[in-house]
Residue, then its C-alpha position, 0 to 999 in steps of 0.5 A: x635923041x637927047x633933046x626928046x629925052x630931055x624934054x620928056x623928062x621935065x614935062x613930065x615932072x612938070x606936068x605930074x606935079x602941077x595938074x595930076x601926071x610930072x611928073x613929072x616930068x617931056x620931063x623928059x629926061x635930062x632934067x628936072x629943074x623945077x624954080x619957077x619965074x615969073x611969067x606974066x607982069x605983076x599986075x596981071x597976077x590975080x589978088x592974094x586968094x583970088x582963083x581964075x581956074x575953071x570949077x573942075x580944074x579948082x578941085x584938082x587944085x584944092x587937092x594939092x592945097x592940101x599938101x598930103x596927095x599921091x599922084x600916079x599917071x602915065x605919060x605919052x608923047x610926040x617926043x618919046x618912044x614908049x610911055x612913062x610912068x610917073x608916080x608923086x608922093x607929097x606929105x607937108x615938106x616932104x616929096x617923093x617923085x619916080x619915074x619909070x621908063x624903058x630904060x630903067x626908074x630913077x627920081x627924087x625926095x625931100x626929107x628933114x630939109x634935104x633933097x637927093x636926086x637917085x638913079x636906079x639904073x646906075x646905082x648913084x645918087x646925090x644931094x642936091x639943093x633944088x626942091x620941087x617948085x609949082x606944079x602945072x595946077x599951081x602954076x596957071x593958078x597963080x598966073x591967074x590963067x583963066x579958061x579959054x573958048x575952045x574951038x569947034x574942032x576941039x569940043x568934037x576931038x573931046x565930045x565924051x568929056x568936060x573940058x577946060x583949055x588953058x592957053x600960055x603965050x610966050x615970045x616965040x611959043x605957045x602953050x595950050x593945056x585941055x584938062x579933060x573930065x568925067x561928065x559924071x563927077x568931075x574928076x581929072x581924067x587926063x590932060x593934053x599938052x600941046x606946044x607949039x614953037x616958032x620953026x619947030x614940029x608940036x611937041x604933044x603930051x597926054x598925060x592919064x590920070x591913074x590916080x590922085x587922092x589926099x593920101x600919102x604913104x609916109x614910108x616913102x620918105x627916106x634915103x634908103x639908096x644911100x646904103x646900096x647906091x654910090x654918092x656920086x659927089x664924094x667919088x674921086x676922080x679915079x673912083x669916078x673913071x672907074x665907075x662910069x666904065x663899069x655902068x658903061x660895061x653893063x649898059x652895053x655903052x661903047x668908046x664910040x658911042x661916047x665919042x659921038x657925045x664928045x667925051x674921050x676915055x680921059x673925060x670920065x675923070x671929070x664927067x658929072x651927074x647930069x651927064x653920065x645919067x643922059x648918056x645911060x638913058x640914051x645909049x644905054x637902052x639894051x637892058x643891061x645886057x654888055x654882050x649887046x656891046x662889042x668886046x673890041x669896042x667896049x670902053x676900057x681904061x686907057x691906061x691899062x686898056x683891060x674893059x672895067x666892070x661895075x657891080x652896082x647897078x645904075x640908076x638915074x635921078x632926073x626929074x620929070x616935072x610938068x611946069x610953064x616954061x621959062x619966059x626966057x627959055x623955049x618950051x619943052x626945053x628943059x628936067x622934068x621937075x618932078x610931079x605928074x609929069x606936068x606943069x606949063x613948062x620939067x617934076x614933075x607934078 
């Protein structure tokens, strides 16, 4: 369960950021890396200027050029239960990326030169020093990806669109993106994202476009959760133990739950970001509601053995970007990084 959510999260970031939809990003849930490394020699990358993408896709791309868009699109896929919704906001240097699922919101922003992931779902945040990298878009842009011929099967499955497919191969895995568009004008309706790894199931992702356009509503730049949300980072040891149980305690989150995972009553001490937001996103899925949890099995401090609660809220700030995956990583491993939900890699874009 951990793995689907993790790569839903960063196939989302990736994807979102990358063509329209990251946010994204499987984006996934568990994280929301975004650096990007070479995956193709130097010399097959296109000249400095020189663009192989298709006419359609080129618009798509001319619009993240821009470096002012909003990107909203919802994400769907083999690996998750229900959609999640991505929403990416880019003006300059500055970011913003959201990330809605059943379990709660959680995201990230750049601002002034600094960048937070935040939690909604468990009322934390932190700063952090990754910054969104390529989307998926930008990605197959400067790998020099050119559109492929598309099977006879795949122009019938697609016959009410324009269609580009681009293909990605690695060691041991295969990439495939179809960027389908409106016949009429040519706009990104929505792409499909298949990968497909030696010894494994598909993992298929369809990102929608519900919109993206050169606007951006500069009002999202902000760390307003840094007056509402606890800094995770500045917690100390106790602080943090008493933290956990209390979101644990809201979550309906149980002592067995956790050993499940590996961690005992004494770990919380030590337990970090990335962790606990896993955790929350996939146990805690119960609406908030601790009578889900029994009395008798709730985590407690074993020290006094009374259950701890918690007054905020918890949220979590994995990112759900769509980028190409590392040359040395499989695909659909992962956070997403942060755009659309969609990069050839996991911000999301």
């Amino acid at each position: 369960m951990i793995k689907k959510l993790i790569c839903a999260l960063c196939l989302c970031a990736v994807m979102a950021a990358g063509s329209a939809c990251s946010s994204e990003e499987p984006s996934s849930a568990d994280a929301s890396s975004h650096e990007q490394t070479g995956l193709l020699p130097a010399e097959s990358a296109p000249a400095a200027g020189e663009s192989r993408l298709g006419r359609d896709l080129q618009k798509v791309a001319d619009i993240y050029r821009t470096k002012k868009y909003t990107l909203e699109c919802t994400l769907e896929s083999t690996e998750l239960d229900s959609p999640v919704k991505i929403k990416r906001v880019v003006s300059g240097s500055d970011s913003y990326q959201l990330q809605t699922e059943a379990a709660g919101s959680h995201g990230t922003v750049t601002v002034n030169g600094k960048s937070y992931d935040f939690d909604r779902v468990c009322g934390m945040y932190r700063e952090t020093d990754n910054v969104p990298g390529l989307n998926i878009v930008e990605e197959l842009e400067r790998l020099g990806i050119a559109p492929g011929a598309m099977r006879d099967s795949d122009r019938e499955k697609y016959s009410d669109y324009n269609v580009e497919q681009y293909t990605y191969t690695g060691d041991t895995y295969i990439t495939v993106m179809d960027f389908c568009f409106d016949k009429f004008d040519g706009h990104l309706i929505k792409y499909v994202t298949r990968y497909s790894v030696e010894g494994s199931d598909d993992i298929i992702e369809t990102r929608t476009i519900d919109r993206l356009d050169t606007e951006a509503d500069e009002s999202v730049f902000n760390a307003y959760f840094a007056d509402d949300f606890v800094n995770f980072d500045t917690l100390s040891e106790e602080e943090r133990a008493g933290f956990i149980r209390g979101v644990c305690a809201s979550r309906g989150i149980t002592t067995e739950e956790l050993f499940e995972t590996g961690i005992s009553a004494n770990d919380l001490k030590t337990l970090d970001y990335d962790t606990l937001f896993r955790l929350v996103y996939t146990f805690g899925t119960r609406s908030g509601d601790s009578s889900a949890a029994d009395e008798s099995s709730a985590v407690t401090d074993e020290s006094s053995g009374e259950d701890s609660s918690a007054d905020e809220s918890s949220e979590s700030s994995e990112s759900g970007t769509d980028t190409l995956p590392d040359s040395s990583s499989e695909a659909g491993n992962s956070d997403i990084t942060d755009d659309n939900g969609g990069s050839v890699s996991s911000d999301g874009e």
